[in-house]
MOPAC internal coordinates of N, CA, C and O (Angstrom, degrees):
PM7 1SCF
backbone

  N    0.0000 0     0.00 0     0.00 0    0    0    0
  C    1.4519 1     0.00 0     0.00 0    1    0    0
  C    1.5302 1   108.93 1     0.00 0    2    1    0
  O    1.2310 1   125.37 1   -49.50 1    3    2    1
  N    1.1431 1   107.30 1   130.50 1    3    2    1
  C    1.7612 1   115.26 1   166.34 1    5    3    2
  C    1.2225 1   114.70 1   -70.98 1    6    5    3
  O    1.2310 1   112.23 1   -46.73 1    7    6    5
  N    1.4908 1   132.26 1   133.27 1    7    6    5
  C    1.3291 1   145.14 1   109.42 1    9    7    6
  C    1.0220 1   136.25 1   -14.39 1   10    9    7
  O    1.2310 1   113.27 1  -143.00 1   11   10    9
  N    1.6336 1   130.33 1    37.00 1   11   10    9
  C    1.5925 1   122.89 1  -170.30 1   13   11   10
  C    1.3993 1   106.27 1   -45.62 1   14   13   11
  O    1.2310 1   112.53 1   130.60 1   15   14   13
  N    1.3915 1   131.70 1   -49.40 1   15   14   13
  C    1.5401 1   118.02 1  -164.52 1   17   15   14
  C    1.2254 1   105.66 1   -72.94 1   18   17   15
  O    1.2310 1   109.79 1   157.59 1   19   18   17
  N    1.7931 1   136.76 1   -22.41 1   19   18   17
  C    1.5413 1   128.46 1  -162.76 1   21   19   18
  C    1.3704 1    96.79 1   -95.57 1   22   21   19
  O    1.2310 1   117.74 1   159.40 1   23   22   21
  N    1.6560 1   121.91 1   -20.60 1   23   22   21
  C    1.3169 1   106.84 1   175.54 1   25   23   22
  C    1.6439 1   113.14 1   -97.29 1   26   25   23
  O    1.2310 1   119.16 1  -172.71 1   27   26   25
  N    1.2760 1   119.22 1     7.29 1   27   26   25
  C    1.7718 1   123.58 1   160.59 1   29   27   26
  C    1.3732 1   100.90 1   -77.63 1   30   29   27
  O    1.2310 1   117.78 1   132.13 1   31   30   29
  N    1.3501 1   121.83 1   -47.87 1   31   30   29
  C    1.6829 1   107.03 1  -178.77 1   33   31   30
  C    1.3899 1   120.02 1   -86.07 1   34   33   31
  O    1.2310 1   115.94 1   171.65 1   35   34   33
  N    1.1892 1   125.31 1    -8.35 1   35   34   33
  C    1.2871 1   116.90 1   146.37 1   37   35   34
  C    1.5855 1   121.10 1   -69.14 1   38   37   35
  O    1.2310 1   117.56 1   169.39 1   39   38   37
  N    1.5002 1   122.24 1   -10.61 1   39   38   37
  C    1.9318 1   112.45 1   177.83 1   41   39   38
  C    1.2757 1    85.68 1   -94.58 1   42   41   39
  O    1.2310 1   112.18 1   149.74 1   43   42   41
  N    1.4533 1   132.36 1   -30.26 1   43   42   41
  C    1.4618 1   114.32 1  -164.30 1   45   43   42
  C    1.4156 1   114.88 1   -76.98 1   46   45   43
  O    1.2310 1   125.18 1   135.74 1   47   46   45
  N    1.0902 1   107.65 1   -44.26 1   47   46   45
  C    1.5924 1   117.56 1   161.17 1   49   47   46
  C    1.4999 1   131.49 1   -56.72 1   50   49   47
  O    1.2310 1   121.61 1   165.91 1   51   50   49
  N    1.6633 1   114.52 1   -14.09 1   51   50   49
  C    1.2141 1   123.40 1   159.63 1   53   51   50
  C    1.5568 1   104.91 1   -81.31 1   54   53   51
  O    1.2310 1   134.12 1   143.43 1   55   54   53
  N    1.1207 1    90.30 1   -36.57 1   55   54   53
  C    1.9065 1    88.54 1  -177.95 1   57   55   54
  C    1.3747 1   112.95 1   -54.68 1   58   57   55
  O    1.2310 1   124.02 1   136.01 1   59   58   57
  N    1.1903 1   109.89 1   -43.99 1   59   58   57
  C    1.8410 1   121.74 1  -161.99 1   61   59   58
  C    1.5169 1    84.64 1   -73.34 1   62   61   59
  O    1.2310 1   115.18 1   136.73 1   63   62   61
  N    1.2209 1   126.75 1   -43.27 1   63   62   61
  C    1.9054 1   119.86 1  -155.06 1   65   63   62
  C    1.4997 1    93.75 1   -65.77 1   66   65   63
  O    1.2310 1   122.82 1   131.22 1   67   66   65
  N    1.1419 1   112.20 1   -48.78 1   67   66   65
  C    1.5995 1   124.97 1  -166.66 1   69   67   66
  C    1.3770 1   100.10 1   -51.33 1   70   69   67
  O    1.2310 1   113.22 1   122.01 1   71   70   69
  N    1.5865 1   130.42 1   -57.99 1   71   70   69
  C    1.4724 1   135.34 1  -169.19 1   73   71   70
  C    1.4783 1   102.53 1   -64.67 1   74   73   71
  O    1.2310 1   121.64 1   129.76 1   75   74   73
  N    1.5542 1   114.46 1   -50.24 1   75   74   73
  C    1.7499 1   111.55 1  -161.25 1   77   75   74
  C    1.5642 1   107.21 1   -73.35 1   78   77   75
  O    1.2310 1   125.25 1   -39.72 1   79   78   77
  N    1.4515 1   107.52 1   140.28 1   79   78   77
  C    1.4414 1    97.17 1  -157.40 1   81   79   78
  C    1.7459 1    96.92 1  -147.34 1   82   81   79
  O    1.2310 1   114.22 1   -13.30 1   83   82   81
  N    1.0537 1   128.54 1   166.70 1   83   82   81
  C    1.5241 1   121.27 1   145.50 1   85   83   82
  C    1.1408 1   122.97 1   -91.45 1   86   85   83
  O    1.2310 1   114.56 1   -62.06 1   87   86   85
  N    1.4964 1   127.91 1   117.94 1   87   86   85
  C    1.1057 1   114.69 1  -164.06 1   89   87   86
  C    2.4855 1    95.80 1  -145.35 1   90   89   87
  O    1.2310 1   135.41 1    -9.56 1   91   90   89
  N    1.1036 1    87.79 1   170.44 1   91   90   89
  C    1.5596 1   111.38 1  -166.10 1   93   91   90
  C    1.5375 1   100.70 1   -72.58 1   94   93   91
  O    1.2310 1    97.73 1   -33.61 1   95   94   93
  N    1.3502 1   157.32 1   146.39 1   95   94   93
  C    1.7683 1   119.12 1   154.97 1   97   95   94
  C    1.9198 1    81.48 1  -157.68 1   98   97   95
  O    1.2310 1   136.57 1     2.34 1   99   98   97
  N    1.3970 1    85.51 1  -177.66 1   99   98   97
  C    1.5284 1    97.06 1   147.38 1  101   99   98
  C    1.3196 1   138.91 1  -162.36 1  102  101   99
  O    1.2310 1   103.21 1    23.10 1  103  102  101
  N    0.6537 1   148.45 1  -156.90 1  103  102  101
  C    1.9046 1   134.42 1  -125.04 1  105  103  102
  C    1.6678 1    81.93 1  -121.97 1  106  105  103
  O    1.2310 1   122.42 1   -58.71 1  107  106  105
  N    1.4574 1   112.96 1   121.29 1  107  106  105
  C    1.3854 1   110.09 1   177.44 1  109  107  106
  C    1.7121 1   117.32 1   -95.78 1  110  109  107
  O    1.2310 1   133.28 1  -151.63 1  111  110  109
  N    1.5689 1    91.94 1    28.37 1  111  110  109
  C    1.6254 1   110.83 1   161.95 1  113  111  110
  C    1.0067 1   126.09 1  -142.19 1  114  113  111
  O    1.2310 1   108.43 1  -153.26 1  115  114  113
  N    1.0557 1   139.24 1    26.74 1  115  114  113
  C    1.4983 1   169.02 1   173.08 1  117  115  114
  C    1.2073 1   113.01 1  -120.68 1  118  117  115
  O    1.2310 1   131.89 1   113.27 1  119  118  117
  N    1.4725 1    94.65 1   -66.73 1  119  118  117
  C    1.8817 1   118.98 1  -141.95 1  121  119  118
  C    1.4514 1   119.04 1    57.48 1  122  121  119
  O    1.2310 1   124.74 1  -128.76 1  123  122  121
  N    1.1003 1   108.50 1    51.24 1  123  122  121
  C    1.8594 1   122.64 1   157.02 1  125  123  122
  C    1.4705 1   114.73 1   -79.22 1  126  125  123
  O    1.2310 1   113.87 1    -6.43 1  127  126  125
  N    1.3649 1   129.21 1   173.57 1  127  126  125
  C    1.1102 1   117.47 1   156.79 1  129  127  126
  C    1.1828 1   104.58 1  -124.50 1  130  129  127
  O    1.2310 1   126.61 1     0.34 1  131  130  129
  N    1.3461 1   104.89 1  -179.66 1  131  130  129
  C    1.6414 1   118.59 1  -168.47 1  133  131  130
  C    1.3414 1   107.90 1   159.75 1  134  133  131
  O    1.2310 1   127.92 1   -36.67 1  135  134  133
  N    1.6447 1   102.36 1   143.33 1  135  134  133
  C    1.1891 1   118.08 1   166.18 1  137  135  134
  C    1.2285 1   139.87 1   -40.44 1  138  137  135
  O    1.2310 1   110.94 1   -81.20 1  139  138  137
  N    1.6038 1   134.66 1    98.80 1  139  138  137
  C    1.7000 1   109.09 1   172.62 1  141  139  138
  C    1.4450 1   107.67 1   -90.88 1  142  141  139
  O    1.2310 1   117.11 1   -35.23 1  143  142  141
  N    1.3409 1   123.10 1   144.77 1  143  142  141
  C    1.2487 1   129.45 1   164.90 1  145  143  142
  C    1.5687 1   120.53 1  -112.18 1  146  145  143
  O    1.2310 1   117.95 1  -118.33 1  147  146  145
  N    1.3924 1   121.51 1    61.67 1  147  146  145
  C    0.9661 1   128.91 1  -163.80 1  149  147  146
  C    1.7325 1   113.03 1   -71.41 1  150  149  147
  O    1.2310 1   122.78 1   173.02 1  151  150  149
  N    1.1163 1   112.28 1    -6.98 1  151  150  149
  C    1.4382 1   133.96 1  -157.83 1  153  151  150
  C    1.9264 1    94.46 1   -89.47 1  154  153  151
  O    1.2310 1   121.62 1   130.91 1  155  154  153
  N    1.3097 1   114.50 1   -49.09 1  155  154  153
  C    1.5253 1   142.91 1   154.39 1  157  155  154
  C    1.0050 1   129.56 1   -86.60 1  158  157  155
  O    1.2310 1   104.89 1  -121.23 1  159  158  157
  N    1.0741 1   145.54 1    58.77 1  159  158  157
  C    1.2870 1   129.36 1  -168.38 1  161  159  158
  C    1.6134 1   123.34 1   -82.07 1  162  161  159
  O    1.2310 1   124.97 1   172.50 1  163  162  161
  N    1.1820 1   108.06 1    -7.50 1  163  162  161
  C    1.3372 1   108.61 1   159.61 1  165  163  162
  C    2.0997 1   112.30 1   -61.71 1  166  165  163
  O    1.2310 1   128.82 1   143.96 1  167  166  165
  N    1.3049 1   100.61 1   -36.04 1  167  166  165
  C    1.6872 1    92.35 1  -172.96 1  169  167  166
  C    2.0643 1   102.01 1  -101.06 1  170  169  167
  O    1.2310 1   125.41 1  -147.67 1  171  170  169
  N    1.3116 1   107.20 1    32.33 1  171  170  169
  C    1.6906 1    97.42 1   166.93 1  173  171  170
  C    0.7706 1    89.59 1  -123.09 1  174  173  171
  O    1.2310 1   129.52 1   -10.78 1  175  174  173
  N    1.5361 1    99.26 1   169.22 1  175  174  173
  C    2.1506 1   140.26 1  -141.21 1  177  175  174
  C    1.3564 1    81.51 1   -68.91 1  178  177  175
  O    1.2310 1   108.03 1   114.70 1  179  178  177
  N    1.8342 1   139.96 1   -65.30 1  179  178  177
  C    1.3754 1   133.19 1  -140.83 1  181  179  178
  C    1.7489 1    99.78 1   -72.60 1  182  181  179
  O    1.2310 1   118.49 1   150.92 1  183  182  181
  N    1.4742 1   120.48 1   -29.08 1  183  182  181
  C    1.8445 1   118.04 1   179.52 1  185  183  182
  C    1.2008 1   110.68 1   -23.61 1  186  185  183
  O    1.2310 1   121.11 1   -69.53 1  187  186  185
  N    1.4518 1   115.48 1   110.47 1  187  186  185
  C    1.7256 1   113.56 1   176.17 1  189  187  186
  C    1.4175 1   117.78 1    79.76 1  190  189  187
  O    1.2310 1   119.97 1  -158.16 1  191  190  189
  N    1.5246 1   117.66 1    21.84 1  191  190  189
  C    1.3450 1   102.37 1   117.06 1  193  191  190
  C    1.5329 1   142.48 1  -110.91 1  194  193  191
  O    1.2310 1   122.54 1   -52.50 1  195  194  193
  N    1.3475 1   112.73 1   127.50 1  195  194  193
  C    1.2592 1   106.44 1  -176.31 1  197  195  194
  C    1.1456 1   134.72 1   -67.09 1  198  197  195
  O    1.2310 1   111.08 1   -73.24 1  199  198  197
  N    1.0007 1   134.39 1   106.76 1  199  198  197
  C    1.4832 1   130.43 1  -174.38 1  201  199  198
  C    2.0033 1   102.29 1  -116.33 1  202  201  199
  O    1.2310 1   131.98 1   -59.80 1  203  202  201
  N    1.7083 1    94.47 1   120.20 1  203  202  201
  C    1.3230 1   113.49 1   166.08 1  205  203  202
  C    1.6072 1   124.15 1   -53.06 1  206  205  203
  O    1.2310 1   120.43 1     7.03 1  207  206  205
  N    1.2415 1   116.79 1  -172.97 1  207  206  205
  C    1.3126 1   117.87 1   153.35 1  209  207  206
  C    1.6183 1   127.12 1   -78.21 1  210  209  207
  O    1.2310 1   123.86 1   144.26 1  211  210  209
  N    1.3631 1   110.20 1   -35.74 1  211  210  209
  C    1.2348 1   106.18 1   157.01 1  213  211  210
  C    1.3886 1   132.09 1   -68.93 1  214  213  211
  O    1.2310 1   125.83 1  -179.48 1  215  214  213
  N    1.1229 1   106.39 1     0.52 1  215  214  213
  C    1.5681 1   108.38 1   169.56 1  217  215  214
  C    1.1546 1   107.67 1  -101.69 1  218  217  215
  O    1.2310 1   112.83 1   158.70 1  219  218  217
  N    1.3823 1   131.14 1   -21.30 1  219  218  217
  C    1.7486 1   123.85 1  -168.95 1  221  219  218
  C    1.6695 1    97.35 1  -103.63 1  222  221  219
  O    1.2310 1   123.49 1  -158.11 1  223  222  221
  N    1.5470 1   110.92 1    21.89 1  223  222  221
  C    1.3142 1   127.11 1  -178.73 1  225  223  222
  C    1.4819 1   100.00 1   -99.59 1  226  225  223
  O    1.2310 1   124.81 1   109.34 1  227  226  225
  N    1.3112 1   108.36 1   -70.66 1  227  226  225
  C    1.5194 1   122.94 1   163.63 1  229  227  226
  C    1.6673 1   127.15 1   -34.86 1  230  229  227
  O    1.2310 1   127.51 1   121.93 1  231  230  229
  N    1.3813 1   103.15 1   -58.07 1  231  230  229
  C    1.3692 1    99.79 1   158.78 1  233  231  230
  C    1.0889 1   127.35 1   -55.45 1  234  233  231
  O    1.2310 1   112.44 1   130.47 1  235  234  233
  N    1.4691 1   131.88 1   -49.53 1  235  234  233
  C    1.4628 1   122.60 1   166.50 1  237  235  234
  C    0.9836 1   114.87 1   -47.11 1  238  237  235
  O    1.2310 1   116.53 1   129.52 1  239  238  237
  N    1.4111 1   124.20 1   -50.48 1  239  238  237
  C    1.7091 1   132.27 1  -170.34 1  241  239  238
  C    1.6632 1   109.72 1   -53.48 1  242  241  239
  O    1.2310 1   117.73 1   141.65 1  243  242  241
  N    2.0006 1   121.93 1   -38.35 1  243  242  241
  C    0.7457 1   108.27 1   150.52 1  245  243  242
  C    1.8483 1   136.09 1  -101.55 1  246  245  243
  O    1.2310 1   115.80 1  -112.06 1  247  246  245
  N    1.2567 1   125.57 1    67.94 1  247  246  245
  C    0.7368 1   151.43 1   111.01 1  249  247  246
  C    1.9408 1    83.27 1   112.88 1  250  249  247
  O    1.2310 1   117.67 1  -151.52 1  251  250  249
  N    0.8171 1   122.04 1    28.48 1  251  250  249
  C    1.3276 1   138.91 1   165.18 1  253  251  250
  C    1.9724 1   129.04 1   -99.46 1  254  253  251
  O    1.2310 1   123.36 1   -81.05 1  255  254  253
  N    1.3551 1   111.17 1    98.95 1  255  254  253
  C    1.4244 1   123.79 1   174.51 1  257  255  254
  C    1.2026 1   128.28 1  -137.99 1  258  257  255
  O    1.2310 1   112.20 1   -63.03 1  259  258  257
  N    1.5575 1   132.33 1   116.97 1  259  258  257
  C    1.2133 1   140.35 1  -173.40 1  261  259  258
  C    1.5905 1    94.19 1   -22.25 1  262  261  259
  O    1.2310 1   119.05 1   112.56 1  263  262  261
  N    1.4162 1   119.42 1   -67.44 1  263  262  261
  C    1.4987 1   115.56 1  -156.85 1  265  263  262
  C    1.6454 1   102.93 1   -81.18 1  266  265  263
  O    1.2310 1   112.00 1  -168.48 1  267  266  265
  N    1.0362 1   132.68 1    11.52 1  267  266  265
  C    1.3914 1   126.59 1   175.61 1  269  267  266
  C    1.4540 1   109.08 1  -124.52 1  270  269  267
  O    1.2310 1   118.62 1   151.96 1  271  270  269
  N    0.8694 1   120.24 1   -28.04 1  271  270  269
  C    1.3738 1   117.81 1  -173.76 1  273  271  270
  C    1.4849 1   115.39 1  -130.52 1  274  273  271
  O    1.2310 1   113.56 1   159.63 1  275  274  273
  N    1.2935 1   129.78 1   -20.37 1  275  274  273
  C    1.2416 1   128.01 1   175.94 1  277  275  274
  C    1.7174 1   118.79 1   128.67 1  278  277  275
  O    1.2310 1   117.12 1    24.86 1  279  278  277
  N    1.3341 1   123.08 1  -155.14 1  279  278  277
  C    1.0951 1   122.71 1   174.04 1  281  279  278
  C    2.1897 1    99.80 1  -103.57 1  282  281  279
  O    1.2310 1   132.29 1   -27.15 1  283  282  281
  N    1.4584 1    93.86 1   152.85 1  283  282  281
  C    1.6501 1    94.40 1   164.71 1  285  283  282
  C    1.8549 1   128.07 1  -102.54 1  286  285  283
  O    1.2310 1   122.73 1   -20.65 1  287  286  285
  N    0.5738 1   112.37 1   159.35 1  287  286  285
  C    1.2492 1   102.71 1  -173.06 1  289  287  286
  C    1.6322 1   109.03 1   -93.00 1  290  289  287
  O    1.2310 1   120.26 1   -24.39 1  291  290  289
  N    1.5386 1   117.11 1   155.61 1  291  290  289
  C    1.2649 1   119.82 1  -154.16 1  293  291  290
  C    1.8010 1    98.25 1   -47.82 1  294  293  291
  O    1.2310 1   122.91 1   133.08 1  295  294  293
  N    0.9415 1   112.02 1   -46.92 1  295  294  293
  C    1.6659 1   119.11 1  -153.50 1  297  295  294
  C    1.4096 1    93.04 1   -57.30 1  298  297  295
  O    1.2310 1   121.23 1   113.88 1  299  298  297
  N    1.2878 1   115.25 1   -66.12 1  299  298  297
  C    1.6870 1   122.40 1  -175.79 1  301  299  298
  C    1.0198 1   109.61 1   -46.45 1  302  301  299
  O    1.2310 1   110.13 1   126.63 1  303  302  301
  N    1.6109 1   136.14 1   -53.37 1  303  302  301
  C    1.7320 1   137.07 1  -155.11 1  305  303  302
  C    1.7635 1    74.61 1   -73.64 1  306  305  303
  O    1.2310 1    98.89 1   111.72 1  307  306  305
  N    1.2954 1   155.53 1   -68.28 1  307  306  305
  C    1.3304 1   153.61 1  -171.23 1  309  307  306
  C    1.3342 1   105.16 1   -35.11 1  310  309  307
  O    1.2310 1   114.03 1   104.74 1  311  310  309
  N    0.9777 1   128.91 1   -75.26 1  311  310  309
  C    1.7103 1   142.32 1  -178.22 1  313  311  310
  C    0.8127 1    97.56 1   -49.11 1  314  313  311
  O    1.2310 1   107.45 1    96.62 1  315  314  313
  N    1.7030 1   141.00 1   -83.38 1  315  314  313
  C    1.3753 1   119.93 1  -157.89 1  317  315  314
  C    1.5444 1   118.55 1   -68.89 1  318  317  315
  O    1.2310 1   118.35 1   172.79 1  319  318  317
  N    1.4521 1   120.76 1    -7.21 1  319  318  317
  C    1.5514 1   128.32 1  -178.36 1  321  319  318
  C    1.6511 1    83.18 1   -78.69 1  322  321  319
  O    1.2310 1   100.21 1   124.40 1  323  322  321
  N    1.4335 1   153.44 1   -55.60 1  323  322  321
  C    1.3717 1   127.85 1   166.77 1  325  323  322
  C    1.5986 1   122.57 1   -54.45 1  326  325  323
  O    1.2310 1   127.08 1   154.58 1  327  326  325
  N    1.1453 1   103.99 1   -25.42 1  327  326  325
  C    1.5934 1    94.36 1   171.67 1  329  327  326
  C    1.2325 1   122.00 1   -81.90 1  330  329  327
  O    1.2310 1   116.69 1  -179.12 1  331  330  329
  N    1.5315 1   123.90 1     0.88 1  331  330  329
  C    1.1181 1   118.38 1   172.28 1  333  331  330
  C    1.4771 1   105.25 1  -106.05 1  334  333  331
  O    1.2310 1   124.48 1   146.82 1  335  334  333
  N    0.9488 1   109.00 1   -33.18 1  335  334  333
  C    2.1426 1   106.68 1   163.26 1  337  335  334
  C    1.4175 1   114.12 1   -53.28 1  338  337  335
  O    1.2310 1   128.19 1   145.55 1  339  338  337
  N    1.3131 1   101.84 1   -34.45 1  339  338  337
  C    1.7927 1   103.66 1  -175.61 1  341  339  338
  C    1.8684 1    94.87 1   -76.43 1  342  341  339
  O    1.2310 1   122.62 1   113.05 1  343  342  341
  N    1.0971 1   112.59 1   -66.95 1  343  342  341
  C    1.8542 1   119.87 1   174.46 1  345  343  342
  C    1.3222 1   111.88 1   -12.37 1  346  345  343
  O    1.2310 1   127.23 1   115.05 1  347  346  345
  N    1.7302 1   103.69 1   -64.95 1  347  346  345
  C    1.3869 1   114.58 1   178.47 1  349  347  346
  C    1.5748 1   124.86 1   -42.06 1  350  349  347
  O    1.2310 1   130.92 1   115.28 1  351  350  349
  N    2.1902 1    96.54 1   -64.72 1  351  350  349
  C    1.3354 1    85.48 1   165.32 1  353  351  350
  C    1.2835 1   141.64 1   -55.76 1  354  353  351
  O    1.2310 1   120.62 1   144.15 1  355  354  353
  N    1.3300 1   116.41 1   -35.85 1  355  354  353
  C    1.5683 1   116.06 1  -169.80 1  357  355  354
  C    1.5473 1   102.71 1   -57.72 1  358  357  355
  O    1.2310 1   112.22 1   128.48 1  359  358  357
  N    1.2292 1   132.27 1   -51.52 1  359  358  357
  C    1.3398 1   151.75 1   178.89 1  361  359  358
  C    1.6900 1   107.02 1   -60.83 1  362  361  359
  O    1.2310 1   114.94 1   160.97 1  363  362  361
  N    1.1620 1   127.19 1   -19.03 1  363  362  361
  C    1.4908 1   116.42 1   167.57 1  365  363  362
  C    1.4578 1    96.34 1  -102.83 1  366  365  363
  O    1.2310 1   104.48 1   173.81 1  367  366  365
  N    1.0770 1   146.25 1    -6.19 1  367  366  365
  C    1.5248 1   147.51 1   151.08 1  369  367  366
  C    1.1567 1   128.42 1   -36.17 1  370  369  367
  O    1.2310 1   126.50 1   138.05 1  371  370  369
  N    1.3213 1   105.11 1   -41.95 1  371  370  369
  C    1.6732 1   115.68 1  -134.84 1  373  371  370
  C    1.3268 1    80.50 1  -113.11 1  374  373  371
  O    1.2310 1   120.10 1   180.00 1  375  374  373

């Protein structure tokens, strides 16, 4: 008997291996460069920072998305994760 669902997550998961890669880029808010290691992600620059949903809210909002724009570089995904804590507050202030 086949496994249709164990053999979909095995193509999908070949799919994902195939895309995640190490690759060269740079920060399409900066323009730094730096390594992504998407292939590892335990050993690239962004590992450990946390970013919520309200922060990957913010980033979209400013015009920043893995699939649209690229990866950020550690400093930026940091910075704008305070600019969206600061956003928040000003906006539960007011």
């Amino acid at each position: 008997m086949v496994d249709s669902k164990k053999d979909t997550d095995k193509n999908t998961q070949a799919a994902l291996g195939a895309e995640l890669k190490v690759s060269a880029t740079t920060c399409p808010r900066c323009l730094a460069n730096f390594i992504c290691n998407a292939a590892n992600i335990q050993q690239c620059q962004c590992w450990g920072v946390g970013l919520g949903a309200d922060d990957f809210a913010y980033l979209k909002q400013q015009g920043f998305s893995a699939e649209q724009s690229g990866c950020l570089c550690r400093n930026c995904l940091i910075e704008m994760q305070r600019e969206a804590v600061d956003a928040a507050n000003n906006s539960s202030s007011t």
